[in-house]
PyMOL Python script that loads the backbone (N, CA, C, O; Angstrom):
from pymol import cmd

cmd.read_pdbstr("""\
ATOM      1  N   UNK A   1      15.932  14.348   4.774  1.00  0.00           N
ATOM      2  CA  UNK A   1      16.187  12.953   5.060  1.00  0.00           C
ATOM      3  C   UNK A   1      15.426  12.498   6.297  1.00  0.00           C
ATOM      4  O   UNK A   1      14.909  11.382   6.341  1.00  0.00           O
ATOM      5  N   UNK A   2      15.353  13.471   7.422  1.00  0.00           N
ATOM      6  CA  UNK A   2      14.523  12.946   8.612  1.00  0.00           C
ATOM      7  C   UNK A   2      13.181  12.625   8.608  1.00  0.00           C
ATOM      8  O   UNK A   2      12.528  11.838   9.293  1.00  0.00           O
ATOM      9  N   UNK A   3      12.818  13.557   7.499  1.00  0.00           N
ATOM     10  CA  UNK A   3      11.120  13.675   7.067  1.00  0.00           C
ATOM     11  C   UNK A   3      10.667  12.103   6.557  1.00  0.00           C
ATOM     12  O   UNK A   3       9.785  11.342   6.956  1.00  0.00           O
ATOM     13  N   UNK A   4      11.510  12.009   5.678  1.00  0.00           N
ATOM     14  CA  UNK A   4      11.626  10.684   4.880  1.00  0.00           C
ATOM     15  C   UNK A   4      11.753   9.321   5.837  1.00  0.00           C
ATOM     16  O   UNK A   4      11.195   8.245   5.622  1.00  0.00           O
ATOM     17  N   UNK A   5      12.505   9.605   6.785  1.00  0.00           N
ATOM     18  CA  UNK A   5      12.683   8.120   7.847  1.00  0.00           C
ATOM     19  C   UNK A   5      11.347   8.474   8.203  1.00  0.00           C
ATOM     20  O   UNK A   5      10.584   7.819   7.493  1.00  0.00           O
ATOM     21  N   UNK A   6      10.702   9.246   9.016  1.00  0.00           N
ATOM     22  CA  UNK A   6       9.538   9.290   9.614  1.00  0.00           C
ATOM     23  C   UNK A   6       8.376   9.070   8.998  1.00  0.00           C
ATOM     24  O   UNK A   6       7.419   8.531   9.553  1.00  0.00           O
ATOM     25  N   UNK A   7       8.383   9.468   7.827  1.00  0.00           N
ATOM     26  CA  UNK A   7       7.378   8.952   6.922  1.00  0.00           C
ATOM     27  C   UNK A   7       7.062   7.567   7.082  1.00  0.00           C
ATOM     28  O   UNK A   7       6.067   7.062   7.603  1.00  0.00           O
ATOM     29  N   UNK A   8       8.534   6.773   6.307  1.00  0.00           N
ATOM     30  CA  UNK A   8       8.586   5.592   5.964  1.00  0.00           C
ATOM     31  C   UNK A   8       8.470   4.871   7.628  1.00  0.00           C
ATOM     32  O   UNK A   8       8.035   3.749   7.886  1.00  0.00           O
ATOM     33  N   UNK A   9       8.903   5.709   8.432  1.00  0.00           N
ATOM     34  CA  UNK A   9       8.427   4.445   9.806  1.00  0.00           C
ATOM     35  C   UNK A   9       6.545   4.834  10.372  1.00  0.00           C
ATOM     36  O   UNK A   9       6.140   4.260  11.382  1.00  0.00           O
ATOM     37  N   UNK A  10       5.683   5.717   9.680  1.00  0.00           N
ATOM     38  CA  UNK A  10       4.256   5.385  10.045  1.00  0.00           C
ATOM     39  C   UNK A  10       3.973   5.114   8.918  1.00  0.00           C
ATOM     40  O   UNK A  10       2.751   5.076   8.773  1.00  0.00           O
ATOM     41  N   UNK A  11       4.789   4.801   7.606  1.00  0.00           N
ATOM     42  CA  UNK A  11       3.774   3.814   6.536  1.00  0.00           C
ATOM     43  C   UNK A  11       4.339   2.493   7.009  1.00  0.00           C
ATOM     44  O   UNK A  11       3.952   1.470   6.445  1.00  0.00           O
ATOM     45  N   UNK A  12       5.337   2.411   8.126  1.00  0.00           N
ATOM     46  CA  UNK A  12       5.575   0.669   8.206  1.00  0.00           C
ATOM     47  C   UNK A  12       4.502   0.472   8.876  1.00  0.00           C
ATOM     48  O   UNK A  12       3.636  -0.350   8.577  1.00  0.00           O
ATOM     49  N   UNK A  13       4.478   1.653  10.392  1.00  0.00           N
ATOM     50  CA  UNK A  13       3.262   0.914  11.496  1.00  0.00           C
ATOM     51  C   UNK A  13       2.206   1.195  10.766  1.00  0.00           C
ATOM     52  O   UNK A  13       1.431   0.242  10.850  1.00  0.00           O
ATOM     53  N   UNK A  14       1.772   2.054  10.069  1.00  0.00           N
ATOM     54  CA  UNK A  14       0.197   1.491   9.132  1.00  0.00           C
ATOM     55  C   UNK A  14      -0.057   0.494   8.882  1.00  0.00           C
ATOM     56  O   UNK A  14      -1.095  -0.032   9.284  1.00  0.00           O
ATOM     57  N   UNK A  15       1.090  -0.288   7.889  1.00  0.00           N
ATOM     58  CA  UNK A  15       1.029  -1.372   7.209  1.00  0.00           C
ATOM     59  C   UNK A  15       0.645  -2.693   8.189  1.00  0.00           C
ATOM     60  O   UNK A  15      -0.174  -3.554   7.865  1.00  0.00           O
ATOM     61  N   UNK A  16       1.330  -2.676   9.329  1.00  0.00           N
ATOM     62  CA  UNK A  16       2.152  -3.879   9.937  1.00  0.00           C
ATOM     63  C   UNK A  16       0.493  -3.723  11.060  1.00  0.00           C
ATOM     64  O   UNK A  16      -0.073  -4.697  11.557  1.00  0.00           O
ATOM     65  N   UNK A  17       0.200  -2.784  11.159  1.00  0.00           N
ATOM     66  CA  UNK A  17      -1.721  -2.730  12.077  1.00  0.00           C
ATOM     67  C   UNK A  17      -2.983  -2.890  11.466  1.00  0.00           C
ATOM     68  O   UNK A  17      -4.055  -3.085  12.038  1.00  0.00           O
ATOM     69  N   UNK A  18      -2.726  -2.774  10.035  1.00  0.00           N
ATOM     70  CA  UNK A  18      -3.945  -2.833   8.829  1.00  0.00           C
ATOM     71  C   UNK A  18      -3.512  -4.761   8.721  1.00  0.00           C
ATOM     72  O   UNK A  18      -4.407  -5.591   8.876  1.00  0.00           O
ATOM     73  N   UNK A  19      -2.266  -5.118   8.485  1.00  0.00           N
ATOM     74  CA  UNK A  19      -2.387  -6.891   8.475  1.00  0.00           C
ATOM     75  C   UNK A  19      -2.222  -7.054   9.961  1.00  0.00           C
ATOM     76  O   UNK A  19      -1.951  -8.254  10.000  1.00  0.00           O
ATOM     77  N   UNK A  20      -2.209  -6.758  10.861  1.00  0.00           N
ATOM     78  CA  UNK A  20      -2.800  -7.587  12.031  1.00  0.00           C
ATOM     79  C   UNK A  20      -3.960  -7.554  12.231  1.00  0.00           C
ATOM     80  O   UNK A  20      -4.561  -8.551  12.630  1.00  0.00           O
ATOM     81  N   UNK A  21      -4.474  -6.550  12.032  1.00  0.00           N
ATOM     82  CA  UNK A  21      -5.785  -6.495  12.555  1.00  0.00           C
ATOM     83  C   UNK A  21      -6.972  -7.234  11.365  1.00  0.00           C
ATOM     84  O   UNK A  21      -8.134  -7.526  11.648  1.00  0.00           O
ATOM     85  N   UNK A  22      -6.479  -7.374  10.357  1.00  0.00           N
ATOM     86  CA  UNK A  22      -7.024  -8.005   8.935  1.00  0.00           C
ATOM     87  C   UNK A  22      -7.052  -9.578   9.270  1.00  0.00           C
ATOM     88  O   UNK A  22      -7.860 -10.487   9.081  1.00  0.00           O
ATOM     89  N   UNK A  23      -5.549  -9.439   9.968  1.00  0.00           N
ATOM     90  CA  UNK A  23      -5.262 -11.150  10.209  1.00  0.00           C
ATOM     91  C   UNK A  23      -6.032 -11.824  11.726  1.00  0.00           C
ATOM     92  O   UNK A  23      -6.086 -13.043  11.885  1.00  0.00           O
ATOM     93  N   UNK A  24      -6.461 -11.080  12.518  1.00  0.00           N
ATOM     94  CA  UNK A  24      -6.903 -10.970  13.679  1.00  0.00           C
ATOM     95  C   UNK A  24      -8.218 -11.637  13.189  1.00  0.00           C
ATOM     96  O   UNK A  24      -8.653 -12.773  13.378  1.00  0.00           O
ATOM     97  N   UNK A  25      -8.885 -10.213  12.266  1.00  0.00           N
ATOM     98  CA  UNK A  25     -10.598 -10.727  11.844  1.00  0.00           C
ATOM     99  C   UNK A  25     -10.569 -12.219  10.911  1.00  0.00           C
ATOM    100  O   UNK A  25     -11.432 -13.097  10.926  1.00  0.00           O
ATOM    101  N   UNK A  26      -9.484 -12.195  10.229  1.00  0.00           N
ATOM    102  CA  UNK A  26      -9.996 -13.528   9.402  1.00  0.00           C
ATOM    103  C   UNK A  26      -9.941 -15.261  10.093  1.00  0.00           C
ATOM    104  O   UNK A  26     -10.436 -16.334   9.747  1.00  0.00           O
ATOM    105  N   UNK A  27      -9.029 -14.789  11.262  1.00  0.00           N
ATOM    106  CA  UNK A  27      -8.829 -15.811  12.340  1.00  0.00           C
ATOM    107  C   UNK A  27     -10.122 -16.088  13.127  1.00  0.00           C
ATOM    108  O   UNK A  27     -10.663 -17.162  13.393  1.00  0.00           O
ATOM    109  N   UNK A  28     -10.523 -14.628  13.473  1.00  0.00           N
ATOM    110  CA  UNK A  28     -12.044 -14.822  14.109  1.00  0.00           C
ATOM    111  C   UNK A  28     -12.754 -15.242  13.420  1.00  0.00           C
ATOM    112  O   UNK A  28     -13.630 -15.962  13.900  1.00  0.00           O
ATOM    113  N   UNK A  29     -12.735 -15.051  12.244  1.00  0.00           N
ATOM    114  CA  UNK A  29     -13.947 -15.452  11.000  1.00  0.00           C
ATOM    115  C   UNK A  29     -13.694 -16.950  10.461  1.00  0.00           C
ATOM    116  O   UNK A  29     -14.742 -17.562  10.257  1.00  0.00           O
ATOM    117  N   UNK A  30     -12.517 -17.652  10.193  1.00  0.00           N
ATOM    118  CA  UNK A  30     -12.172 -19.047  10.451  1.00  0.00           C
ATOM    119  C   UNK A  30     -13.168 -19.815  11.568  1.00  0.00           C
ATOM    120  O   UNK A  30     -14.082 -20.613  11.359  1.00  0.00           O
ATOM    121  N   UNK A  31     -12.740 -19.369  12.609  1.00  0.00           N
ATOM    122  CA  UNK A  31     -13.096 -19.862  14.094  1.00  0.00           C
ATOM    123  C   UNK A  31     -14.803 -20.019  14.092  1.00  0.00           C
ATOM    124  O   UNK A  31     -15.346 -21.117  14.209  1.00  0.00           O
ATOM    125  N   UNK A  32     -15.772 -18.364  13.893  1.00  0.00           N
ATOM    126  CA  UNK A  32     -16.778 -18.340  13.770  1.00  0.00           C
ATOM    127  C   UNK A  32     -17.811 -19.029  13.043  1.00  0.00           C
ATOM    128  O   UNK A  32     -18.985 -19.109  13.404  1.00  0.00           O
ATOM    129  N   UNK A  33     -17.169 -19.666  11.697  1.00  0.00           N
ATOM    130  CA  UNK A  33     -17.293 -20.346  10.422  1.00  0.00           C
ATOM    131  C   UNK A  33     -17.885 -21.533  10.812  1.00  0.00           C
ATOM    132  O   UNK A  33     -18.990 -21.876  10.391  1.00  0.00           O
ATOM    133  N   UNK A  34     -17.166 -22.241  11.658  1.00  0.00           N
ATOM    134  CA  UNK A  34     -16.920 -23.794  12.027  1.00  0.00           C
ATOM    135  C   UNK A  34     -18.221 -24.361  12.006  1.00  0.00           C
ATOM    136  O   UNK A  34     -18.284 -25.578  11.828  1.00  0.00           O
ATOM    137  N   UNK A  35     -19.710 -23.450  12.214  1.00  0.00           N
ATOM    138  CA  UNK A  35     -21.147 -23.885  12.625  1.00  0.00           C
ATOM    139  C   UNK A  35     -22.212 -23.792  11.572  1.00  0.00           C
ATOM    140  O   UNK A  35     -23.381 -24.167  11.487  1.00  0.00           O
ATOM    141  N   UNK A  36     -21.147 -22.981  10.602  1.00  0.00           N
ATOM    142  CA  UNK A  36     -22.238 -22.376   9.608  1.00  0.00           C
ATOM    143  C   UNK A  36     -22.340 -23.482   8.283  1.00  0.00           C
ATOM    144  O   UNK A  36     -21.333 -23.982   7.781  1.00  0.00           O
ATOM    145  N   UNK A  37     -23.558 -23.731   7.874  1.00  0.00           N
ATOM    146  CA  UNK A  37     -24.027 -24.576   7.753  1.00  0.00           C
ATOM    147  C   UNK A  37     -24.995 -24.319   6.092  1.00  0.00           C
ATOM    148  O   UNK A  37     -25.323 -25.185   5.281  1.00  0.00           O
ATOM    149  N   UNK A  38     -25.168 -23.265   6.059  1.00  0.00           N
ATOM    150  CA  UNK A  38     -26.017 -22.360   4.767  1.00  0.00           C
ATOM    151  C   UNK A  38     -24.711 -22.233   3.948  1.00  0.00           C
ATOM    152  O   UNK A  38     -23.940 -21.285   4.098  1.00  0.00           O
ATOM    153  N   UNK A  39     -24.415 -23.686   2.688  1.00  0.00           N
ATOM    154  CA  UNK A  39     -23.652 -23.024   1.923  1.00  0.00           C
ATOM    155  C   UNK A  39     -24.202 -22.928   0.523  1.00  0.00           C
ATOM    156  O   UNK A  39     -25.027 -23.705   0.041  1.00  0.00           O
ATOM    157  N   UNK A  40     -23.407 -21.412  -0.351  1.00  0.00           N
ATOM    158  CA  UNK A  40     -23.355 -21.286  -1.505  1.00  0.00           C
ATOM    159  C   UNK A  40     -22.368 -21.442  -2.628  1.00  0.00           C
ATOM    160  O   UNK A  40     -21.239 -21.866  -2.381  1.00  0.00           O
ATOM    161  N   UNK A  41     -22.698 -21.152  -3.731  1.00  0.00           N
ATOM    162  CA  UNK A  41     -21.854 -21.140  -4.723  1.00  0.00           C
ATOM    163  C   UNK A  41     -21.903 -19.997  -4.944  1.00  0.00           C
ATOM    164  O   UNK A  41     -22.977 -19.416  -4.790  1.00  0.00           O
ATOM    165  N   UNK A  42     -20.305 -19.027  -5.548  1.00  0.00           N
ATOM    166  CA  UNK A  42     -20.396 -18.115  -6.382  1.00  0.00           C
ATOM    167  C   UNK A  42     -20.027 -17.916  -7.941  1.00  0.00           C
ATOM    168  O   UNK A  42     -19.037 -18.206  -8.612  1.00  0.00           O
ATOM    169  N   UNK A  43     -21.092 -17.376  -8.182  1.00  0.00           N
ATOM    170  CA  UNK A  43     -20.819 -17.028 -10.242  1.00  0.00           C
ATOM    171  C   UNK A  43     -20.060 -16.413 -10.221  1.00  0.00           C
ATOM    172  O   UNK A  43     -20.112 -15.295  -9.706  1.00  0.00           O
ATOM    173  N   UNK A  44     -18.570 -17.143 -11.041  1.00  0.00           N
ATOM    174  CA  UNK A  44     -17.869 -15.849 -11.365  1.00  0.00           C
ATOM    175  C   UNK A  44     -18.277 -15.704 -13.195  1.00  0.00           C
ATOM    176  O   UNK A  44     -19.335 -16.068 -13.708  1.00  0.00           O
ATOM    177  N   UNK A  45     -17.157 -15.106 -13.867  1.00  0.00           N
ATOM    178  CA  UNK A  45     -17.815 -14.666 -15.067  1.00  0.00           C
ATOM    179  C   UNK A  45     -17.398 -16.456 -16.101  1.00  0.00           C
ATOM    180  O   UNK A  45     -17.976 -16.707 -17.159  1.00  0.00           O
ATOM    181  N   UNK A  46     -16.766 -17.036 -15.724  1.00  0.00           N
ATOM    182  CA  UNK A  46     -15.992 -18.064 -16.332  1.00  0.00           C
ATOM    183  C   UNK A  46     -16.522 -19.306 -15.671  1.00  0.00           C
ATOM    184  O   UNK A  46     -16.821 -20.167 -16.499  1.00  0.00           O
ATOM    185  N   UNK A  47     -16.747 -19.685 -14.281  1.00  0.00           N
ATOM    186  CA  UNK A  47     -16.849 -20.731 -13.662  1.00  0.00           C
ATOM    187  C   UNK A  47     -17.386 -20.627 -12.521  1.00  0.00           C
ATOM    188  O   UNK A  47     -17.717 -19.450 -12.374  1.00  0.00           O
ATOM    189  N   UNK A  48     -17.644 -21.232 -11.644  1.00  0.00           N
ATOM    190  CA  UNK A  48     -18.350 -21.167 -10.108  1.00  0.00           C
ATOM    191  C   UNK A  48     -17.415 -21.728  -9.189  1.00  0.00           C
ATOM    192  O   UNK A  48     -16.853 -22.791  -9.454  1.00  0.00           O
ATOM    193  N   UNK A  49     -17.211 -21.138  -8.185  1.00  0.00           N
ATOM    194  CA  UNK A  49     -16.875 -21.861  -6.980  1.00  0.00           C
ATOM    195  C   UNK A  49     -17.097 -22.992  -6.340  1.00  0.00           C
ATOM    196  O   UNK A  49     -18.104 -23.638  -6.630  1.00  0.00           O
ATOM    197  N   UNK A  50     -16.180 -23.461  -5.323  1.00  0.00           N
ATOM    198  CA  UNK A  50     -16.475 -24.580  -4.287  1.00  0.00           C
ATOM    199  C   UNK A  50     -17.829 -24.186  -3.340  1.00  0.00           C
ATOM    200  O   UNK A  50     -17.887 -22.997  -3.028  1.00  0.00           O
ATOM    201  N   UNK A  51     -18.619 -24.818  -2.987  1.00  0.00           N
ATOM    202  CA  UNK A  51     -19.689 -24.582  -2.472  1.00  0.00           C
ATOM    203  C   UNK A  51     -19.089 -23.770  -0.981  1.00  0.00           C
ATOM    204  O   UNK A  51     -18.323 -24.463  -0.311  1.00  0.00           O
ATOM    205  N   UNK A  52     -19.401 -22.353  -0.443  1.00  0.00           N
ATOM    206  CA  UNK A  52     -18.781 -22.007   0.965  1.00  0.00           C
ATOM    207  C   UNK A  52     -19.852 -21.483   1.597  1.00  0.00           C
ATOM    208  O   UNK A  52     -20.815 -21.185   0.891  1.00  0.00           O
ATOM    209  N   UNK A  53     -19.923 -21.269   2.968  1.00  0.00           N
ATOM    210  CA  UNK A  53     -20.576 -20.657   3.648  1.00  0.00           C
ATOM    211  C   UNK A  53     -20.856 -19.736   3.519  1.00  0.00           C
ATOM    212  O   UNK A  53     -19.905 -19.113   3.045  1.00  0.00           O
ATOM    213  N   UNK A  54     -22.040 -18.873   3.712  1.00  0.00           N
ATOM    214  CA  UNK A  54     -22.641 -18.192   2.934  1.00  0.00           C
ATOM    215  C   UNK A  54     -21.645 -16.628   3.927  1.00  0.00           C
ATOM    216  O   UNK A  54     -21.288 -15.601   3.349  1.00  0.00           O
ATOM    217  N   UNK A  55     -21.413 -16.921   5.474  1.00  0.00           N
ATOM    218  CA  UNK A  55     -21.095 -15.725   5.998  1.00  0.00           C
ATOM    219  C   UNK A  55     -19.509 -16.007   5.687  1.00  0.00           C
ATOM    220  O   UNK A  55     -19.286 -15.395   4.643  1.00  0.00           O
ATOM    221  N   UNK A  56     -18.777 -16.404   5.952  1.00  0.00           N
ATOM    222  CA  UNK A  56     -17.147 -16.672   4.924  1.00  0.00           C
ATOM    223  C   UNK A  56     -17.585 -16.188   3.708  1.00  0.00           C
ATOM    224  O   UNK A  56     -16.586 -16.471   3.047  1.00  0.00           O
ATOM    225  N   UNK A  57     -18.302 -15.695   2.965  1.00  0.00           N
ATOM    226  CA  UNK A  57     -18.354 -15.231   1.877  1.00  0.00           C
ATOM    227  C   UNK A  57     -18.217 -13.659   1.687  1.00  0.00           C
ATOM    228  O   UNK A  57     -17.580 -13.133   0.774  1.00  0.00           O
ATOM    229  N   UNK A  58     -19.082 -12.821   2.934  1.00  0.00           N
ATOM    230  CA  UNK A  58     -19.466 -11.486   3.137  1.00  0.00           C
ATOM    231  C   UNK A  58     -18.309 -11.706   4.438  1.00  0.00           C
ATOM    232  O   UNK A  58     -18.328 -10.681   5.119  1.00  0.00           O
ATOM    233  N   UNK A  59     -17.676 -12.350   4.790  1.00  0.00           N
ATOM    234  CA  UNK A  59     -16.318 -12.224   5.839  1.00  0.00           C
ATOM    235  C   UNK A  59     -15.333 -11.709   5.153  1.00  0.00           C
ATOM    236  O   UNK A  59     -14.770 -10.722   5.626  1.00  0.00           O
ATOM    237  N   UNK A  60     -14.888 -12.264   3.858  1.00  0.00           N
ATOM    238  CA  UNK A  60     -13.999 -12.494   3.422  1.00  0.00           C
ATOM    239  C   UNK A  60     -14.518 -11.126   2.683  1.00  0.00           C
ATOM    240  O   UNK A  60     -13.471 -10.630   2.269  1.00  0.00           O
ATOM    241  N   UNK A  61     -15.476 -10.357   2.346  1.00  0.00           N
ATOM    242  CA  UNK A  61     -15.631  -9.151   1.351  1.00  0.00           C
ATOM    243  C   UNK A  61     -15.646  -8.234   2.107  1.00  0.00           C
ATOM    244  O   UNK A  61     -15.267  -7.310   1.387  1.00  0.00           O
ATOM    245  N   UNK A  62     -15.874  -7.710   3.366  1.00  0.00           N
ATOM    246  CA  UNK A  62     -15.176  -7.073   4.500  1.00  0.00           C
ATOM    247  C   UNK A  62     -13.871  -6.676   5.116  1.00  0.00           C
ATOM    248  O   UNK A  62     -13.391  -5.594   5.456  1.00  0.00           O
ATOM    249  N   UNK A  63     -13.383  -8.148   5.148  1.00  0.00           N
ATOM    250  CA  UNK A  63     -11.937  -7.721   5.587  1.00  0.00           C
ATOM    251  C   UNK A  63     -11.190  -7.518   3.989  1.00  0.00           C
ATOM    252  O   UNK A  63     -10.204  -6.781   4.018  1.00  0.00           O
ATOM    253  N   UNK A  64     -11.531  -8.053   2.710  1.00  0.00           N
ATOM    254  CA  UNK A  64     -10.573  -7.495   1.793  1.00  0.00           C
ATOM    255  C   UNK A  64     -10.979  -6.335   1.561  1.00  0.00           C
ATOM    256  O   UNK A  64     -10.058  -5.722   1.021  1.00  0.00           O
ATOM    257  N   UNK A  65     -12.507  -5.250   1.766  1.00  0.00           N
ATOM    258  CA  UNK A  65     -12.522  -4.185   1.389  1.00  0.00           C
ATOM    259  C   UNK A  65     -11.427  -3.133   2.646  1.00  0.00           C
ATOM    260  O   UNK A  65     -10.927  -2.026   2.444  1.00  0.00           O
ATOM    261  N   UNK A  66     -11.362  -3.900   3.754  1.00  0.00           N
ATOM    262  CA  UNK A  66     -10.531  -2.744   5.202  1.00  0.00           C
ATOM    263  C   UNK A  66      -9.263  -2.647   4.811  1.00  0.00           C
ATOM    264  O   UNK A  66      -8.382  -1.799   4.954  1.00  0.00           O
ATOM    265  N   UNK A  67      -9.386  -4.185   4.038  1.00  0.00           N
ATOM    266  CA  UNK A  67      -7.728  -4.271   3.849  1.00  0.00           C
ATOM    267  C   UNK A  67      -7.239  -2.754   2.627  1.00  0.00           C
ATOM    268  O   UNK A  67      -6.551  -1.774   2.914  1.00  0.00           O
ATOM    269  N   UNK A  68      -7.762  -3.018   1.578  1.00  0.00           N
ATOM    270  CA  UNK A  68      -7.589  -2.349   0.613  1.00  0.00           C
ATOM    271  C   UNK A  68      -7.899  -0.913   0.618  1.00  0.00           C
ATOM    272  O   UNK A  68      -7.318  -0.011   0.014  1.00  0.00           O
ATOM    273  N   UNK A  69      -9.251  -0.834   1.660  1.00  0.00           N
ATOM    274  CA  UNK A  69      -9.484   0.876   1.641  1.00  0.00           C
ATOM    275  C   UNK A  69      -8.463   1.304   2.657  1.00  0.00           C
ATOM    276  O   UNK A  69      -8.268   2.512   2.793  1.00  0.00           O
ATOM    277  N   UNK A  70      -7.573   0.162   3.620  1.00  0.00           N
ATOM    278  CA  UNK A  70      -6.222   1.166   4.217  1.00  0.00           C
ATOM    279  C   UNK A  70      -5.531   1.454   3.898  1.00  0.00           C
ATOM    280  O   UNK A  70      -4.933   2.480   4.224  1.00  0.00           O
ATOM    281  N   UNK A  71      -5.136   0.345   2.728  1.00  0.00           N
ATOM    282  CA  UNK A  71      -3.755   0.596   2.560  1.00  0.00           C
ATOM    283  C   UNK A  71      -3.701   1.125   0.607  1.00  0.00           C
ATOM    284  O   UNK A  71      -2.805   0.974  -0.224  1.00  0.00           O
ATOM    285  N   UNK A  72      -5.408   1.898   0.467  1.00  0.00           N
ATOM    286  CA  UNK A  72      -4.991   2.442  -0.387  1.00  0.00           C
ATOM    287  C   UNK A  72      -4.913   4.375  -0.206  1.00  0.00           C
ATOM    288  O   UNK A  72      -5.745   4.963   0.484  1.00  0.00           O
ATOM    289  N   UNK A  73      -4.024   4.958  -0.791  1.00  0.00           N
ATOM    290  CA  UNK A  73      -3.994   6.387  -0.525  1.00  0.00           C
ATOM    291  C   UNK A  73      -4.735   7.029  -1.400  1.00  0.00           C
ATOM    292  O   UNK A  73      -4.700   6.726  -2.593  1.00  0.00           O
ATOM    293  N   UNK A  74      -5.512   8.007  -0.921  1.00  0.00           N
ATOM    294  CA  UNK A  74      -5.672   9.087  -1.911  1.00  0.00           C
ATOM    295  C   UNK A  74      -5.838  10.458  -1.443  1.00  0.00           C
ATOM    296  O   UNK A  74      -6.207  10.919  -0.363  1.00  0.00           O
ATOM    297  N   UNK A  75      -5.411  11.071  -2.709  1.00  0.00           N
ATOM    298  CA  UNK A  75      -5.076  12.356  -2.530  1.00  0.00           C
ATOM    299  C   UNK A  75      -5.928  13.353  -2.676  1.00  0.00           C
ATOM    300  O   UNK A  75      -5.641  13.738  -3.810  1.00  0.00           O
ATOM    301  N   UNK A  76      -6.786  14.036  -2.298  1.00  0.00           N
ATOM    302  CA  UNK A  76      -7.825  15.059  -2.290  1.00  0.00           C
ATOM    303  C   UNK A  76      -8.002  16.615  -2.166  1.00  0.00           C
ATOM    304  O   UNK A  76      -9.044  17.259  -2.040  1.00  0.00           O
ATOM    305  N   UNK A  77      -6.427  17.134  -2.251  1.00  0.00           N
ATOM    306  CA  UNK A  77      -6.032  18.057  -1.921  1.00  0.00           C
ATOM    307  C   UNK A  77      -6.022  18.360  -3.700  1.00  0.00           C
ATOM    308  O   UNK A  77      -5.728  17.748  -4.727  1.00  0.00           O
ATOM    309  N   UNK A  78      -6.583  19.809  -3.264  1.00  0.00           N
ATOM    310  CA  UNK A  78      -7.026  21.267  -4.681  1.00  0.00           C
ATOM    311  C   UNK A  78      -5.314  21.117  -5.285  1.00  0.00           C
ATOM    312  O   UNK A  78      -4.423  21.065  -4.438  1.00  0.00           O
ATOM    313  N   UNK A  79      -5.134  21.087  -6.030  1.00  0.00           N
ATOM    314  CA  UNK A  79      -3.826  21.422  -6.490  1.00  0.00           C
ATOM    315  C   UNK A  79      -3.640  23.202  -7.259  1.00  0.00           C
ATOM    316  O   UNK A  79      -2.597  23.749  -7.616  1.00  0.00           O
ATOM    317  N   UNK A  80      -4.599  23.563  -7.293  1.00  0.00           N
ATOM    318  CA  UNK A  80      -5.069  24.930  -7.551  1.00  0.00           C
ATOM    319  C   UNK A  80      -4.132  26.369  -6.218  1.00  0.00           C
ATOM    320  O   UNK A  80      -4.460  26.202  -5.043  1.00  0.00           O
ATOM    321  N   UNK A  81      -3.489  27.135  -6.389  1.00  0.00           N
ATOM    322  CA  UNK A  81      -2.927  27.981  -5.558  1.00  0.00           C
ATOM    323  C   UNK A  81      -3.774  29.498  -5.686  1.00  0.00           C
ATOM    324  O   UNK A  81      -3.429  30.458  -4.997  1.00  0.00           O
TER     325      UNK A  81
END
""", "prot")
cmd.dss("prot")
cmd.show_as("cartoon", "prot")
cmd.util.cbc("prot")
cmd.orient("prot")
């Protein structure tokens, strides 16, 4: 049972430092945005986007890859004895 509280309290502080610090960069990246001036469209497979700034574009594909490569697990350990 102790193992288990301790677990579950460094997957909270993981969690709760992967969205601050996610929320930190996209605030900076809001802020940074304000000048940029080079906008695009993106193709998706169905329709295109609102025309956005071209760096809000590679902002926003950064912090969702930190986001996702933290808070995803994987396991890499031989299961072989």
């Amino acid at each position: 049972m102790k193992v288990l509280k301790m677990n579950m309290q460094s997957i909270l502080k993981k969690v709760i430092f992967t969205s601050t610090l996610n929320l930190t960069f996209f605030l900076i990246l809001i802020i940074g945005i304000q000048n940029g001036s080079t906008k695009r469209k993106v193709n998706l497979l169905i329709n295109q986007t609102v025309s956005l700034p071209v760096g809000f574009i590679v902002g926003i594909g950064f912090i969702s890859g930190s986001l996702v490569g933290s808070l995803l697990k994987v396991n890499f350990k031989d299961e072989e004895k």
